[in-house]
Residue, then its C-alpha position, 0 to 999 in steps of 0.5 A: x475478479x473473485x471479490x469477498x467481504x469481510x466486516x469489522x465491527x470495531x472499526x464499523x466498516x467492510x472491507x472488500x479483498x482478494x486473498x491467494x496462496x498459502x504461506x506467511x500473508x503479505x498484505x498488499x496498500x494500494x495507491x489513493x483511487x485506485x484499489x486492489x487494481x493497483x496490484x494485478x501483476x504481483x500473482x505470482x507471489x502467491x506461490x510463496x506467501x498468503x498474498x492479500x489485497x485488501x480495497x481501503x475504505x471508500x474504495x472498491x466495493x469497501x464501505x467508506x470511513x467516518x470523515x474525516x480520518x487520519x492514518x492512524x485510523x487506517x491502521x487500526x482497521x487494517x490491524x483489525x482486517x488481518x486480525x479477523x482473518x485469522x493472522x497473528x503477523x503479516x509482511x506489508x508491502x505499501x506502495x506510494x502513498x500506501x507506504x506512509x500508511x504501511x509504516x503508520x500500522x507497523x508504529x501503532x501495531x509492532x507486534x502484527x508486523x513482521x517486515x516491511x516492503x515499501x515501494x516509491x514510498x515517502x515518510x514526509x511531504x518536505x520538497x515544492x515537487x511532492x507539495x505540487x502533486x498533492x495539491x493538483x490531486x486534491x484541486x482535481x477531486x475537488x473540481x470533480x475529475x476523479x474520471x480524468x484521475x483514473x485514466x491518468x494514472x492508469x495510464x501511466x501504469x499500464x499500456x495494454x488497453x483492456x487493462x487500462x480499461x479495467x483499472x478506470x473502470x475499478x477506480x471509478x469506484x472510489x468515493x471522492x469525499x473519502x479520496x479528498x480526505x486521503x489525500x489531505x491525511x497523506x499530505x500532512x503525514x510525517x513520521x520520519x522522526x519515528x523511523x528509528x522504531x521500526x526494526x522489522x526487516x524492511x526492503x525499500x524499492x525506488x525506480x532508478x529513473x524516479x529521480x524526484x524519489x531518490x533524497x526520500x529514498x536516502x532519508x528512509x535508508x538513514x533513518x529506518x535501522x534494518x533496512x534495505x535500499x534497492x533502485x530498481x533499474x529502468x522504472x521510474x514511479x510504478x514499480x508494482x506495474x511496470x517491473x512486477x518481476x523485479x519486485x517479486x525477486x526483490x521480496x523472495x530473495x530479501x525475505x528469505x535472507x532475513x528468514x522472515x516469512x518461512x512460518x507463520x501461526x494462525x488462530x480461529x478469526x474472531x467472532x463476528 
């Protein structure tokens, strides 16, 4: 993979990222331990937007940040991140707990944001089922199984081999001090309250078989003002995955709809 690196000196951390095509960025949040890996299916998107994967900090060849940090902080370096490279505004799409942070940087930086893809996502951690998957996760980072962690989620991700082997091997990478805090930071996250304030395009994407998923998939159609609820057929989770072709239709068709997306202006990276 053809990796680069880009430092941000006001958050004081470097960022590794993929970056292909041209057209409005669509910057893509990965899961908790799994890195830009999480989004080797979606090339095809970079014929219509500028389609960025960044590493979150302690992942991939990403330096990791001070701990512990909140998503508030992930915000305002990933702000920082589409800022350096030169963007005024971006799509983001997050995926899983990737979405919380997604919403996180459009509510403290509105004006970078100019729409939203939020793939299995979740505003709030309010049911036993939800509360029961993150406290394995961090009893599993604690007990140092982040190995075992990769593969399960390679795993359920993928089914070809040598990609399941790739995606470990790439999540391995992970710092476990700074997946712990993320984990902990995505398990007290909470802005549904917040929701209303957000009135960029947003498309909200659930499998249609993630049916634990669904009562959030409701509230964050509620609650979010111009939004979009579409149940994917025949997934359930891992929509980036496992129906990347749905997901790259949904995004072109919803974009275009909303005219979000057609132009986007660019100004000289800031000096570093």
């Amino acid at each position: 993979m053809d990796i680069q690196l880009l430092a941000l000196p006001r958050s004081n951390v470097t960022l590794s990222y993929q970056a292909f095509g041209s057209g409005m960025p669509l910057v893509c949040i990965h899961a908790p331990g799994i890195g830009l890996m999480n989004f080797l299916h979606l090339g095809a998107l970079a014929d219509t937007f500028r389609l960025i994967l960044p590493d979150l900090p302690g992942h991939g060849e990403s330096t990791p940040l001070p701990l512990p940090y909140t998503f508030s902080d992930l915000a305002d370096v990933l702000d920082e991140f589409v800022r350096t490279l030169g963007h005024q505004k971006a799509i983001v799409l997050g995926y899983s707990l990737g979405a919380s942070i997604a919403m996180e940087w459009c509510l403290r930086h509105p004006e970078t944001i100019a729409g939203l893809v939020l793939v299995s996502g979740f505003s709030e951690v309010r049911d036993l089922y939800m509360h029961t998957r993150f406290l394995m996760a961090k009893a599993a980072v604690s007990l140092r199984a982040g190995a075992l962690l990769a593969r399960s989620t390679a795993a359920s991700h993928l089914d070809d081999p040598a990609e399941q082997k790739r995606w470990i091997a790439y999540a391995r990478k992970t710092d476990p001090a700074t997946l712990r805090c993320m984990f902990d930071a995505g398990h007290r996250y909470a802005c549904t309250d917040k929701l209303a304030s957000i009135h960029q395009p947003t498309l909200l994407l659930f499998g249609e078989k993630d049916r634990q998923m669904h009562d959030y998939a409701k509230l964050m159609k509620e609650r979010l003002p111009n939004s979009r609820l579409i149940l994917v057929p025949r997934v359930k989770h891992q929509i980036v995955t496992r129906t990347p072709e749905a997901v790259d239709r949904y995004c072109r068709e919803f974009f275009s709809e909303t005219a979000v997306g057609q132009t986007e202006s660019t100004r000289p990276p800031e000096q570093k």
